[in-house]
GUDOKE-838654 format. One record per atom (N, C-alpha, C, O): residue number from 1; residue in one letter; chain; x, y, z. Coordinates in steps of 0.2 Angstrom, whole numbers. Layout:
+-----+------+-----+-------+-------+-------+
! seq ! type ! mol !    c1 !    c2 !    c3 !
+-----+------+-----+-------+-------+-------+
! NUM !    A !   A !     X !     Y !     Z !
...
+-----+------+-----+-------+-------+-------+
***
This chain:
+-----+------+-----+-------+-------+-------+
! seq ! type ! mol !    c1 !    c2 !    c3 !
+-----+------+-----+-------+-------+-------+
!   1 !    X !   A !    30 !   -71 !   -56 !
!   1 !    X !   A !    37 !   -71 !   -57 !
!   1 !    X !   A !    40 !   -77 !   -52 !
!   1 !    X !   A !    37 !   -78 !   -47 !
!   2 !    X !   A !    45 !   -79 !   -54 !
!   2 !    X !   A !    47 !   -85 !   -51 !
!   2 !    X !   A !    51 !   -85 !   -45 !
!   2 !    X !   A !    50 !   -90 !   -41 !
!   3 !    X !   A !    54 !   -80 !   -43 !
!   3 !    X !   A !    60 !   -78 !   -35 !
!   3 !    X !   A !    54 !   -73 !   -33 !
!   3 !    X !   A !    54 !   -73 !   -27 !
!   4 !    X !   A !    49 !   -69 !   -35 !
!   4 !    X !   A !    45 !   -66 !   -30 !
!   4 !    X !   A !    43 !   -67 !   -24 !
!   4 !    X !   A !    37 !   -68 !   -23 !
!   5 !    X !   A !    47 !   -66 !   -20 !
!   5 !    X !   A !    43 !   -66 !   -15 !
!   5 !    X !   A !    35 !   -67 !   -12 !
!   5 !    X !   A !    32 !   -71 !    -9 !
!   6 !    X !   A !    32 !   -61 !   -16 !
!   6 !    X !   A !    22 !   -61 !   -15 !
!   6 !    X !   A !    20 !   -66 !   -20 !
!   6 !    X !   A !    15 !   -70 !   -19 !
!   7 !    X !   A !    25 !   -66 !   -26 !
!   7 !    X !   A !    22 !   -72 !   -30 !
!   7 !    X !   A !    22 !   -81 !   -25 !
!   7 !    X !   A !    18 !   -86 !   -26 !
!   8 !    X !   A !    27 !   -81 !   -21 !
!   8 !    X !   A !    29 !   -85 !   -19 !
!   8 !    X !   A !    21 !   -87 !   -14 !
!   8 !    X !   A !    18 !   -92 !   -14 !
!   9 !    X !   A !    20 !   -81 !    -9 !
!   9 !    X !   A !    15 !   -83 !    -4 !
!   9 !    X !   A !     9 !   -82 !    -6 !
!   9 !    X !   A !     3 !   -84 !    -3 !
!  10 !    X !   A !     9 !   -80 !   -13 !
!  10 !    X !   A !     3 !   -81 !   -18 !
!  10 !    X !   A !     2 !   -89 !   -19 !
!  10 !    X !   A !    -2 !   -92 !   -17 !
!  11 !    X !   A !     6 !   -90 !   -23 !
!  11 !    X !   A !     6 !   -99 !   -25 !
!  11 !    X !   A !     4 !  -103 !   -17 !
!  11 !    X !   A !     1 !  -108 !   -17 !
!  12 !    X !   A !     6 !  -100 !   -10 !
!  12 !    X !   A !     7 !  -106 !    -6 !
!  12 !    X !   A !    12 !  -108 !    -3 !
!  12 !    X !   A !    12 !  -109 !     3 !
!  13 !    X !   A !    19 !  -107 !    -7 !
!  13 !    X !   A !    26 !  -109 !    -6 !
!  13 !    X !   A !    29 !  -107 !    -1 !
!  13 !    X !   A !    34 !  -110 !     1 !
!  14 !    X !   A !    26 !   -99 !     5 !
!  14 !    X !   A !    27 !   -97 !     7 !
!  14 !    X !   A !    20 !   -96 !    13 !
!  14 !    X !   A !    15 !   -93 !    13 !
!  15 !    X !   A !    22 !   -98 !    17 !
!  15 !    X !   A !    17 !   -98 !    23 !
!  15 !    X !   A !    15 !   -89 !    23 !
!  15 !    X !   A !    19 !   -85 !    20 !
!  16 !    X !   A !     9 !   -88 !    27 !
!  16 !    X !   A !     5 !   -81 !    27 !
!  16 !    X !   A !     1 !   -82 !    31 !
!  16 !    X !   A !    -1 !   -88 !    31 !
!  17 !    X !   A !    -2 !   -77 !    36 !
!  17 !    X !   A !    -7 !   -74 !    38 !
!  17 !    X !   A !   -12 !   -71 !    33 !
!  17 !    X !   A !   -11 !   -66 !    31 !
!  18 !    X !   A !   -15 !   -73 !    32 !
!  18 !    X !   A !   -19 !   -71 !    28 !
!  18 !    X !   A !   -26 !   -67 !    29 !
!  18 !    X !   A !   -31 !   -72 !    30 !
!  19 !    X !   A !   -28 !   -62 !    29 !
!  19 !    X !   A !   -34 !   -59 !    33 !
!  19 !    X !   A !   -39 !   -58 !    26 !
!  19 !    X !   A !   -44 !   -55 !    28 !
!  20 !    X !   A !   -40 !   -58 !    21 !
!  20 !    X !   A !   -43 !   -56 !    15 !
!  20 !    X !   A !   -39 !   -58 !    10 !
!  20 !    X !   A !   -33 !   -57 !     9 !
!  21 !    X !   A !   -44 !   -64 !     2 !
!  21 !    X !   A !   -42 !   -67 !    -2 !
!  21 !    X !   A !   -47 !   -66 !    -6 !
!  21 !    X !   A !   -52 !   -69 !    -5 !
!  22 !    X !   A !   -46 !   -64 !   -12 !
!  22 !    X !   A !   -54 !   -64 !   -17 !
!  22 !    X !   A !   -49 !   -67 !   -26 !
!  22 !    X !   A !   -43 !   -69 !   -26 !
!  23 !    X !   A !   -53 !   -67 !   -30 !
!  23 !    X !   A !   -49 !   -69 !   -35 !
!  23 !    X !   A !   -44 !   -65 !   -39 !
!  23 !    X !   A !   -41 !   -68 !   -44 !
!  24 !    X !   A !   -42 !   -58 !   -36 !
!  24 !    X !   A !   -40 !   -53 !   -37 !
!  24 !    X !   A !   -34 !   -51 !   -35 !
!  24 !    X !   A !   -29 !   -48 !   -37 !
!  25 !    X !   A !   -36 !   -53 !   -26 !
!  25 !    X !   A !   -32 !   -49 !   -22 !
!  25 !    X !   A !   -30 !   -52 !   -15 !
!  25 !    X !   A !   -34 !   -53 !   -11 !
!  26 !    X !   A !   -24 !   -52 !   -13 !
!  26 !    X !   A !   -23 !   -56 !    -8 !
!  26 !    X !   A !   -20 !   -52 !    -3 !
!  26 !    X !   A !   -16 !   -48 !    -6 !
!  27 !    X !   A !   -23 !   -51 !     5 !
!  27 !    X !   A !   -20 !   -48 !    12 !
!  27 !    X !   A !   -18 !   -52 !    16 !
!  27 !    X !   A !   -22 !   -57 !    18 !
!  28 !    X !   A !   -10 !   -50 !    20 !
!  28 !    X !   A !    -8 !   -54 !    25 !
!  28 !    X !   A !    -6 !   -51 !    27 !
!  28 !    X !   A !    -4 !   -46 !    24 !
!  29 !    X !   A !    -3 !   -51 !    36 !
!  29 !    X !   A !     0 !   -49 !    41 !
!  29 !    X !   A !     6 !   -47 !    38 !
!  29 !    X !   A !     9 !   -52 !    34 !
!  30 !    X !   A !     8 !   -40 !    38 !
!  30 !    X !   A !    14 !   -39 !    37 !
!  30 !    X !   A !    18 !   -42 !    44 !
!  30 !    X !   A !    16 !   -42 !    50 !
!  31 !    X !   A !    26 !   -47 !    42 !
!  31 !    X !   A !    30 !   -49 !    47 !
!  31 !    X !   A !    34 !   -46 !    50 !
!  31 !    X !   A !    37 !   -48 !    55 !
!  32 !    X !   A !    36 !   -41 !    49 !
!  32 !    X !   A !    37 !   -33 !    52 !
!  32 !    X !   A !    35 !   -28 !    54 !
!  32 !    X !   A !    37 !   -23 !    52 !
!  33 !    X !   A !    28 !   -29 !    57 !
!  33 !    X !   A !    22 !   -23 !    59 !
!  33 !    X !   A !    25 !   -17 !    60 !
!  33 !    X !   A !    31 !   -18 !    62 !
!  34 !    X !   A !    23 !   -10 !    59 !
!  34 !    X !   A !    24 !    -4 !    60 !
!  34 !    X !   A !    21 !    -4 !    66 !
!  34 !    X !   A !    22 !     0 !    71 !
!  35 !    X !   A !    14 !    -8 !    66 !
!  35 !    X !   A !    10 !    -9 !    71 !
!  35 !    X !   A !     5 !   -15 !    71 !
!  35 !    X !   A !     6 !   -19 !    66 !
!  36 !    X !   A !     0 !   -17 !    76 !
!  36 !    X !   A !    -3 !   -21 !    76 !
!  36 !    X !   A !    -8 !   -23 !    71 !
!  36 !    X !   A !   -12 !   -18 !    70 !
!  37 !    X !   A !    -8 !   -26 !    67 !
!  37 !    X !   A !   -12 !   -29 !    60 !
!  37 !    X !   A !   -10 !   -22 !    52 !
!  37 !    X !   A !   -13 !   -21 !    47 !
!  38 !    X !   A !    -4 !   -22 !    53 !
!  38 !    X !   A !    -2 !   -20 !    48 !
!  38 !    X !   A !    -3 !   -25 !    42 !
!  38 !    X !   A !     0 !   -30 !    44 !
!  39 !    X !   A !    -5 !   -25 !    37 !
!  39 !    X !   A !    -8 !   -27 !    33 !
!  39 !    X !   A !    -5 !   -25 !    25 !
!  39 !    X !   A !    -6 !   -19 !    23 !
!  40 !    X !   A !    -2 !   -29 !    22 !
!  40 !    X !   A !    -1 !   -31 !    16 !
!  40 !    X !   A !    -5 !   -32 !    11 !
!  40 !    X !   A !    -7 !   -38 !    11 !
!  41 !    X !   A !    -8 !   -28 !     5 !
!  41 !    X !   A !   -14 !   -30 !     0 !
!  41 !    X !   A !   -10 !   -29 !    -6 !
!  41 !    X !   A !    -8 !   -24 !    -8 !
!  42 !    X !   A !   -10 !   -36 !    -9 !
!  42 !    X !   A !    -7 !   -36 !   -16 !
!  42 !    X !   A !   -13 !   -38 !   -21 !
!  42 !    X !   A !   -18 !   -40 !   -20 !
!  43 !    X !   A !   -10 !   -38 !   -26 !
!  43 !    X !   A !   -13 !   -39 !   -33 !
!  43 !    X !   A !   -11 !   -48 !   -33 !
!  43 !    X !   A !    -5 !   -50 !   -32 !
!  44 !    X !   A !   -16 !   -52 !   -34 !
!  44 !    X !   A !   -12 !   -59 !   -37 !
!  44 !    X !   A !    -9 !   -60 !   -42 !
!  44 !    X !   A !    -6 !   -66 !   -43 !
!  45 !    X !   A !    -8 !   -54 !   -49 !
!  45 !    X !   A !    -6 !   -54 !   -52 !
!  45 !    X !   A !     0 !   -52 !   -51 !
!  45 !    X !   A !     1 !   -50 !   -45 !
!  46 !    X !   A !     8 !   -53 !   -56 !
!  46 !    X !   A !    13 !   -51 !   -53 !
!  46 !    X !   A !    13 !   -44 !   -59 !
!  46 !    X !   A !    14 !   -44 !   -65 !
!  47 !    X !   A !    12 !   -37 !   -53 !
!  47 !    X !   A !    15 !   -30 !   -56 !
!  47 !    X !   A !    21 !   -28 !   -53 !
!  47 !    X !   A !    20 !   -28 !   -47 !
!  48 !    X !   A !    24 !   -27 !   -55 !
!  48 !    X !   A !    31 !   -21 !   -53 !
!  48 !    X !   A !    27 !   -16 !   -49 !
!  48 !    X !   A !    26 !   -15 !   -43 !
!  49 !    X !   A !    27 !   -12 !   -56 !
!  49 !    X !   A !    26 !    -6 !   -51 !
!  49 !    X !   A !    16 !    -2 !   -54 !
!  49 !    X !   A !    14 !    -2 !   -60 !
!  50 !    X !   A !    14 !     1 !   -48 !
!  50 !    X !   A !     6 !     4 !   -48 !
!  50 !    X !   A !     4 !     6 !   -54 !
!  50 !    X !   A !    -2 !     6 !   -55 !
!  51 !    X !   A !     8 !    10 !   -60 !
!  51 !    X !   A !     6 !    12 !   -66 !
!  51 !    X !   A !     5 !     6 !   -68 !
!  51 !    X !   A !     0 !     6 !   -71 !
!  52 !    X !   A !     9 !    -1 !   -69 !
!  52 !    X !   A !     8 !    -4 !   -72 !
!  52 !    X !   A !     2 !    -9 !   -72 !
!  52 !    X !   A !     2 !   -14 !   -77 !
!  53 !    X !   A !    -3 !    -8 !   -68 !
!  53 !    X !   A !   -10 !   -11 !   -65 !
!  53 !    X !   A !   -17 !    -9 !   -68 !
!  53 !    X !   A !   -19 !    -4 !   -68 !
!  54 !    X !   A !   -19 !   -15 !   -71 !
!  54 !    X !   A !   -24 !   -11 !   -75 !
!  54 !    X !   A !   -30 !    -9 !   -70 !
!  54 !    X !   A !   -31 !   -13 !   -65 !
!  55 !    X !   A !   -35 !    -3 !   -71 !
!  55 !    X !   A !   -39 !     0 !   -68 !
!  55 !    X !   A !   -45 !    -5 !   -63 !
!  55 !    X !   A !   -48 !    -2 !   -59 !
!  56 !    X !   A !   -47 !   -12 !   -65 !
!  56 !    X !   A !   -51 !   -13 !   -62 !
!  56 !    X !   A !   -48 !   -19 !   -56 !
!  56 !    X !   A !   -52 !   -21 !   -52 !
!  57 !    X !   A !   -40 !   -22 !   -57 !
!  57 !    X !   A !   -37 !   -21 !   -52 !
!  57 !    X !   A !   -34 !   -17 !   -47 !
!  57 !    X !   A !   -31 !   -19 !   -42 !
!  58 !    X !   A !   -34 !   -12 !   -49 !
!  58 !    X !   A !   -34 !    -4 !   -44 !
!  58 !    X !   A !   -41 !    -5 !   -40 !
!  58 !    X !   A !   -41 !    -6 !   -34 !
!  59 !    X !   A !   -46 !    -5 !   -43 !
!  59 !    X !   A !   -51 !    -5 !   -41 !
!  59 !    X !   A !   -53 !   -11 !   -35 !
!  59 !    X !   A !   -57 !   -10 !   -30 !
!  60 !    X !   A !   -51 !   -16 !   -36 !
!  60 !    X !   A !   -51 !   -22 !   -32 !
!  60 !    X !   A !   -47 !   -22 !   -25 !
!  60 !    X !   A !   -49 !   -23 !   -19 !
!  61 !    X !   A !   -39 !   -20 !   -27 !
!  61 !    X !   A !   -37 !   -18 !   -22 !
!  61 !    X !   A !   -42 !   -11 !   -17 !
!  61 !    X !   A !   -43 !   -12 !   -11 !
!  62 !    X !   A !   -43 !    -6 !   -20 !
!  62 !    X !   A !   -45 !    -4 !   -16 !
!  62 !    X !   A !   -51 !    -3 !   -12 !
!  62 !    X !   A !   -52 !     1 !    -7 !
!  63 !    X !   A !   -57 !    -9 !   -14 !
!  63 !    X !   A !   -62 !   -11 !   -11 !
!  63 !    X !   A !   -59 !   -16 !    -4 !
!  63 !    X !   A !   -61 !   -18 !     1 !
!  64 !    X !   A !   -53 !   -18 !    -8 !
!  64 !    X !   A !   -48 !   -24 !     0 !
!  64 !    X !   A !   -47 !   -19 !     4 !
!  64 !    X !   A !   -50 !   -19 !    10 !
!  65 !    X !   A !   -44 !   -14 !     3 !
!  65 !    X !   A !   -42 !    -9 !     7 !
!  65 !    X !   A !   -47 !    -5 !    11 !
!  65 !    X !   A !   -45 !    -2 !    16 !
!  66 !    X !   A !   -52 !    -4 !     9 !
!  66 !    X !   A !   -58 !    -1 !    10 !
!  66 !    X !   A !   -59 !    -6 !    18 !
!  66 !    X !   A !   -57 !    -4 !    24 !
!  67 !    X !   A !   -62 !   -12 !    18 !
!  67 !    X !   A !   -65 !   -16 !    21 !
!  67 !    X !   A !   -61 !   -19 !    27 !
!  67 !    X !   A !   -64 !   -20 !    32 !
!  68 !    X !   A !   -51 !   -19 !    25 !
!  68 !    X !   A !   -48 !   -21 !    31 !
!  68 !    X !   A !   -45 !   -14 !    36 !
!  68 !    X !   A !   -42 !   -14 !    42 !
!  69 !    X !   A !   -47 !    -9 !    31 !
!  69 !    X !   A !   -48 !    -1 !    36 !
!  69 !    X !   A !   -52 !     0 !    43 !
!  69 !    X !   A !   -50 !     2 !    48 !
!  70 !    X !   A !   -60 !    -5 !    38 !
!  70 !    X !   A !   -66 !    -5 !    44 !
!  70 !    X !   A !   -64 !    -9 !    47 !
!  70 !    X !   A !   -67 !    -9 !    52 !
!  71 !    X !   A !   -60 !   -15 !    47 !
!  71 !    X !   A !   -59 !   -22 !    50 !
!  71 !    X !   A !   -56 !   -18 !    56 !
!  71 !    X !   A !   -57 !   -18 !    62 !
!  72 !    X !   A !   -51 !   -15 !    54 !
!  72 !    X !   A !   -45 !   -12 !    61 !
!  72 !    X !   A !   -48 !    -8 !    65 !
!  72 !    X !   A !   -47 !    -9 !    71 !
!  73 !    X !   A !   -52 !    -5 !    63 !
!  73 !    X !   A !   -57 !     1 !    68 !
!  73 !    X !   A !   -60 !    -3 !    70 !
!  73 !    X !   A !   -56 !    -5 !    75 !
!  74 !    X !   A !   -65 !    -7 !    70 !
!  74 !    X !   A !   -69 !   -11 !    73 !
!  74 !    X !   A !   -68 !   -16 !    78 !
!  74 !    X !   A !   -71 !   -18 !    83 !
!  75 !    X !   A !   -60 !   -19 !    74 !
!  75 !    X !   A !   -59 !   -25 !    76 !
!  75 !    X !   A !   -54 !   -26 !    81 !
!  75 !    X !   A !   -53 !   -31 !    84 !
!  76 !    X !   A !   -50 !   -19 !    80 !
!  76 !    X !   A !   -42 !   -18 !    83 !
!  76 !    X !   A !   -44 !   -14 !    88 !
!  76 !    X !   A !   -43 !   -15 !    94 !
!  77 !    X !   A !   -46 !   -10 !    87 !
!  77 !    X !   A !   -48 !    -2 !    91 !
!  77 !    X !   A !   -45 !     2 !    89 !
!  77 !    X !   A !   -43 !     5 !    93 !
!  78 !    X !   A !   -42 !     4 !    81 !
!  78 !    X !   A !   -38 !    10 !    80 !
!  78 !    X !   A !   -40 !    15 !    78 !
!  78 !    X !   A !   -43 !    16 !    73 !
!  79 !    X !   A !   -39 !    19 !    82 !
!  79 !    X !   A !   -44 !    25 !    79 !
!  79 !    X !   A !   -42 !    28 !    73 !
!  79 !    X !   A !   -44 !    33 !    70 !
!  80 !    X !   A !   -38 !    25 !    70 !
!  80 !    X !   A !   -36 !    27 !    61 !
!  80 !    X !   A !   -32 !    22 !    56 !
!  80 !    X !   A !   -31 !    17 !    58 !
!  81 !    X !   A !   -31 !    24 !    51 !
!  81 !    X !   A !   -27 !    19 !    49 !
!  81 !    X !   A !   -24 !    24 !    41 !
!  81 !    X !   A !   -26 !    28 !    38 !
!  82 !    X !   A !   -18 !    22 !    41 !
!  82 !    X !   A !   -15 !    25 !    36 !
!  82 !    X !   A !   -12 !    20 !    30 !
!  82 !    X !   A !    -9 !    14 !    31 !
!  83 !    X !   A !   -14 !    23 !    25 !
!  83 !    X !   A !   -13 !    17 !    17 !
!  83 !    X !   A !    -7 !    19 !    13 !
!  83 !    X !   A !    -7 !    25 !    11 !
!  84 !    X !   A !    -2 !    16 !    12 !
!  84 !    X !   A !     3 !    17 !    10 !
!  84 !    X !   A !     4 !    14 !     3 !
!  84 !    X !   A !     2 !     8 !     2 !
!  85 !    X !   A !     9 !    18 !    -1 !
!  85 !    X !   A !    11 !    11 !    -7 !
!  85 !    X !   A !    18 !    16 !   -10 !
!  85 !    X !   A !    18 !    22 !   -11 !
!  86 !    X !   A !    25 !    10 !   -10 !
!  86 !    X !   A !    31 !    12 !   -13 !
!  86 !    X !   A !    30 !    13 !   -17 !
!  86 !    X !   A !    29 !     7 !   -20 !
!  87 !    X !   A !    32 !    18 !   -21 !
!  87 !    X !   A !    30 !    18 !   -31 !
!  87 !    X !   A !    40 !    18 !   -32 !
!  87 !    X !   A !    44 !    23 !   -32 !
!  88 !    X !   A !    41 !    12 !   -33 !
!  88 !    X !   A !    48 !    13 !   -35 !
!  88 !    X !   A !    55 !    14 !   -30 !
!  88 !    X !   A !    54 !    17 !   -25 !
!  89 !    X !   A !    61 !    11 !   -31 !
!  89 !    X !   A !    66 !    13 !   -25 !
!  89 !    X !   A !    67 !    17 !   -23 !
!  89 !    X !   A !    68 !    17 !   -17 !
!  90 !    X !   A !    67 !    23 !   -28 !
!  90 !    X !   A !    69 !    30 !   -24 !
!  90 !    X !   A !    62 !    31 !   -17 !
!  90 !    X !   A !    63 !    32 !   -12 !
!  91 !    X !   A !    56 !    29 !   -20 !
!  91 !    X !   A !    51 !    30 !   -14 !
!  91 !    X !   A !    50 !    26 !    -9 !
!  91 !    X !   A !    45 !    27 !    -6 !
!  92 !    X !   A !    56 !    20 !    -7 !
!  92 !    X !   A !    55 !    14 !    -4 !
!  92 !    X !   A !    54 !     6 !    -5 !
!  92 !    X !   A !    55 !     1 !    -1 !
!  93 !    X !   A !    51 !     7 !   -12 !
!  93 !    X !   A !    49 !     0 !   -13 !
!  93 !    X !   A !    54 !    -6 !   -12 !
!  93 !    X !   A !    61 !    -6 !   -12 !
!  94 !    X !   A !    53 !    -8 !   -11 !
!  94 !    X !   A !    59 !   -15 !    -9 !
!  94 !    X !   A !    57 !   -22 !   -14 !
!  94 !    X !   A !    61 !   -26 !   -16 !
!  95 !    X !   A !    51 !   -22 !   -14 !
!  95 !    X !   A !    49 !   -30 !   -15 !
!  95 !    X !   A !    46 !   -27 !   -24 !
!  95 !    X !   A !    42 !   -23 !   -26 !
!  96 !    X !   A !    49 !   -30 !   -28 !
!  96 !    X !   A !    46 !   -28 !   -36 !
!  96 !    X !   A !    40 !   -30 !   -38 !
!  96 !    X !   A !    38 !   -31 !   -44 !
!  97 !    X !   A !    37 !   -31 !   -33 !
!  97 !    X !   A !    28 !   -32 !   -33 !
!  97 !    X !   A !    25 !   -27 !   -30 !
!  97 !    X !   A !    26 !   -25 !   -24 !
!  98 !    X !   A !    19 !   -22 !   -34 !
!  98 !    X !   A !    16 !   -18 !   -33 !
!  98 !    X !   A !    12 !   -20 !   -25 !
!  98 !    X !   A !     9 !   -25 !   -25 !
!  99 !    X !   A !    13 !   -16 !   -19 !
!  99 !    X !   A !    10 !   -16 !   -14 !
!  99 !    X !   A !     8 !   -13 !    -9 !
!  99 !    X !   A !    12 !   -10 !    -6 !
! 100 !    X !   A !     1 !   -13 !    -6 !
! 100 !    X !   A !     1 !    -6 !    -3 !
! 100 !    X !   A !     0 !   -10 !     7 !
! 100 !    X !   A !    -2 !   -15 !     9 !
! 101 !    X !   A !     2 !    -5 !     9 !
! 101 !    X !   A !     3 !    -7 !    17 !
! 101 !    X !   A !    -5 !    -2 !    20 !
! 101 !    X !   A !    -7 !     3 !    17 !
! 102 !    X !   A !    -7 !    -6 !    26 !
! 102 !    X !   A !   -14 !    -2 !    28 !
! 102 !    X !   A !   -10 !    -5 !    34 !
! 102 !    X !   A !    -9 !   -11 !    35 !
! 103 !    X !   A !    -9 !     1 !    39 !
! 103 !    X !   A !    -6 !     1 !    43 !
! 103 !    X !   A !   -11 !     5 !    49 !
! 103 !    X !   A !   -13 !    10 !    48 !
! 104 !    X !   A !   -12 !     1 !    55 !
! 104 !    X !   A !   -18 !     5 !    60 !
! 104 !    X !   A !   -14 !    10 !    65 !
! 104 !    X !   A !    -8 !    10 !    65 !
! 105 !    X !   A !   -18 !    13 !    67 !
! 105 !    X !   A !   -16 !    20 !    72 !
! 105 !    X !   A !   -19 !    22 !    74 !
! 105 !    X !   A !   -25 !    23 !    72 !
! 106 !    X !   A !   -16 !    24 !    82 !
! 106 !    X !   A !   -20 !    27 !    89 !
! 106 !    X !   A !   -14 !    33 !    88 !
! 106 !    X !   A !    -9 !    33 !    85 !
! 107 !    X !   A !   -18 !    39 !    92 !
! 107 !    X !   A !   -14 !    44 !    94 !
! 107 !    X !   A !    -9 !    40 !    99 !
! 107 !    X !   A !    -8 !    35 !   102 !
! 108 !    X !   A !    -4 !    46 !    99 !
! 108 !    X !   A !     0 !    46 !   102 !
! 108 !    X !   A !     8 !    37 !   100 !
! 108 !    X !   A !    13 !    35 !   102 !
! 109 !    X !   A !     3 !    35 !    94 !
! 109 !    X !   A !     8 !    29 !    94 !
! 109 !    X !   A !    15 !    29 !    92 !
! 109 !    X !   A !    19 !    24 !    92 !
! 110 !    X !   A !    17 !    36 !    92 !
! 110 !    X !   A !    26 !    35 !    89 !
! 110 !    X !   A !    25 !    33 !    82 !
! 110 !    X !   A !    30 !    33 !    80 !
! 111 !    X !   A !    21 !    32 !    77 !
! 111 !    X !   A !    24 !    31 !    70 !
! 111 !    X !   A !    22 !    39 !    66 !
! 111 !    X !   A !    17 !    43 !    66 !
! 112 !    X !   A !    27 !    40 !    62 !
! 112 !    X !   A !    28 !    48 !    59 !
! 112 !    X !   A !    24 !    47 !    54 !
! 112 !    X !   A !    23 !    41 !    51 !
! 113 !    X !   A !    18 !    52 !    52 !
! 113 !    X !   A !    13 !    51 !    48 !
! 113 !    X !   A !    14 !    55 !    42 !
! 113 !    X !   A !    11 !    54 !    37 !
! 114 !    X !   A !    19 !    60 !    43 !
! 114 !    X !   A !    20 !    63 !    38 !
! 114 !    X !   A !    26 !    68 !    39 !
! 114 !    X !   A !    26 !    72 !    43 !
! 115 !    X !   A !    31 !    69 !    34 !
! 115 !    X !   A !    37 !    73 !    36 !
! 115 !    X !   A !    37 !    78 !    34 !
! 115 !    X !   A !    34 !    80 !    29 !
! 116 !    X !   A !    44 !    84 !    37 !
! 116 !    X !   A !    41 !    89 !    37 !
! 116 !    X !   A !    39 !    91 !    29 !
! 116 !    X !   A !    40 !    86 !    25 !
! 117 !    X !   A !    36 !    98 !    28 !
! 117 !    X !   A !    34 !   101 !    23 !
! 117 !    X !   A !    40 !   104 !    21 !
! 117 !    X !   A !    45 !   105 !    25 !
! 118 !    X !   A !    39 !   105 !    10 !
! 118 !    X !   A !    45 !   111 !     9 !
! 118 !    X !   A !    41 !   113 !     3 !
! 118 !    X !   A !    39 !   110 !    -2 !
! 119 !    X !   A !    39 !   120 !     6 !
! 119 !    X !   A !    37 !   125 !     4 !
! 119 !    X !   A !    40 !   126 !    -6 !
! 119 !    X !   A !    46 !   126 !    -7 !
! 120 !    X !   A !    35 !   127 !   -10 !
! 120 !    X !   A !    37 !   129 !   -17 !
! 120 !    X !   A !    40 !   136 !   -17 !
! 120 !    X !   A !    37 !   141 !   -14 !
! 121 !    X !   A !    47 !   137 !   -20 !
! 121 !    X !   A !    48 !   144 !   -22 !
! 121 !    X !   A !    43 !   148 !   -26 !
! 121 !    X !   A !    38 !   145 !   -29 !
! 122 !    X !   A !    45 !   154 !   -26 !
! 122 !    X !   A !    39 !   159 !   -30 !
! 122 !    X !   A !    39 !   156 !   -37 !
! 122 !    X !   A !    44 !   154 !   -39 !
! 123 !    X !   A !    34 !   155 !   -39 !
! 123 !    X !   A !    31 !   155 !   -46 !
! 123 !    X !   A !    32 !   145 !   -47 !
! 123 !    X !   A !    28 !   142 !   -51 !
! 124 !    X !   A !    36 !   142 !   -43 !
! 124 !    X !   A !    37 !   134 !   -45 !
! 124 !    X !   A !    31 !   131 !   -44 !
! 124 !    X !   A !    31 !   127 !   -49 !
! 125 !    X !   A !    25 !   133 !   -40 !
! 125 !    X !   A !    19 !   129 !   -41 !
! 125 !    X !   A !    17 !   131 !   -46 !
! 125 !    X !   A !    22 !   128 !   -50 !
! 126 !    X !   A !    14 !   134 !   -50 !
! 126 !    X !   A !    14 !   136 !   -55 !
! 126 !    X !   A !    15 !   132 !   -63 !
! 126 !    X !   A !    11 !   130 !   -67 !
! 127 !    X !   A !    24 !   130 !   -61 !
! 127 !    X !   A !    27 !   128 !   -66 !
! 127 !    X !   A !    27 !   120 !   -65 !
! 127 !    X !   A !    29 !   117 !   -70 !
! 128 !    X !   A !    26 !   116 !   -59 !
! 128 !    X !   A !    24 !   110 !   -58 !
! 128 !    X !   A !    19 !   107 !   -59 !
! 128 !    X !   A !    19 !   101 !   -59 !
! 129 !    X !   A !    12 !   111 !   -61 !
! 129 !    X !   A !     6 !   111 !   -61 !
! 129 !    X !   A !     8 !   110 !   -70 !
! 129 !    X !   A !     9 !   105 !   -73 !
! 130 !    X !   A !     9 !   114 !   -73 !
! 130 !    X !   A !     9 !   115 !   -79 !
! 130 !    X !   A !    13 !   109 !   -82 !
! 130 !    X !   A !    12 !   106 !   -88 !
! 131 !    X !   A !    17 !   107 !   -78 !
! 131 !    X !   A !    23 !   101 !   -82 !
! 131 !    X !   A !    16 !    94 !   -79 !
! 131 !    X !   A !    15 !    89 !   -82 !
! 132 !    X !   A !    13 !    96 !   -73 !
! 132 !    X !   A !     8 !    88 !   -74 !
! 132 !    X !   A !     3 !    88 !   -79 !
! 132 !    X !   A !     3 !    83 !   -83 !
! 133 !    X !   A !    -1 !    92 !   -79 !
! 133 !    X !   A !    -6 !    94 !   -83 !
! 133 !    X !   A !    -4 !    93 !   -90 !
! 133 !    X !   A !    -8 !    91 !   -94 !
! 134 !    X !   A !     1 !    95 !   -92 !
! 134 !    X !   A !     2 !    93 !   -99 !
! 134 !    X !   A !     3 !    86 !   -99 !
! 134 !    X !   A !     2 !    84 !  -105 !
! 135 !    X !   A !     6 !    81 !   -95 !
! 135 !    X !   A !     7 !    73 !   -95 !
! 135 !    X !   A !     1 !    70 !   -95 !
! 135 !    X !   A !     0 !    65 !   -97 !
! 136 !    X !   A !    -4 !    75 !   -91 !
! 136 !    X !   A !    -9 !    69 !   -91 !
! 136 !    X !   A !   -15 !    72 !   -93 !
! 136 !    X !   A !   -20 !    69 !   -94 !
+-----+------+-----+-------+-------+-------+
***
């Protein structure tokens, strides 16, 4: 896409950190870190949004993401690291390129790993199960 942003530091046109590049899948330093080597893995391809990614680039990002996981343990000292991806506005997405963040983590860092919990009323699991399983 031609105003894309990822398309744009895809092409070149747009300077990057670039930590991981294969013919599939390009990582760069996120420039707003949540933390130190917060990391960016896209598809070189331009997708909106992760349904719309065919399986064996699922599969490619996810071997990037696999390796710059180990890179941060190894290389960062974080004793974990959390993988994220916005599916959409409502969920956060901001940039209309399919993207997922690997973001490293130490105890005690201040970033929120997860928010609270909301418990299903009687019988809703049940009925949420049922409306998935019949979609897929």
């Amino acid at each position: 896409m031609e105003d894309c942003i990822f398309c744009k530091i895809i092409r070149g046109e747009i300077p990057s950190a670039k930590v991981l590049e294969t013919e599939t899948v390009l990582a760069f330093l996120d420039i707003n870190p949540v933390s130190k080597g917060h990391t960016l893995v896209i598809p070189k391809a331009h997708y909106d949004t992760f349904p719309e990614m065919p399986a064996d680039v699922i599969a490619a990002l996810g071997q990037a993401l696999q390796k710059i996981g180990e890179a941060v343990k190894s290389k960062l000292n974080s004793a974990g690291f959390n993988i994220l991806l916005n599916n959409d506005r409502a969920a956060g997405q901001l940039i209309d390129h399919s993207h997922f963040h690997l973001i490293p983590r130490n105890v005690g860092d201040g970033v929120m790993a997860w928010p609270p919990v909301r418990p299903y009323a009687e019988g809703e699991m049940e009925a949420v199960r049922a409306a998935l399983e019949s979609a897929v």
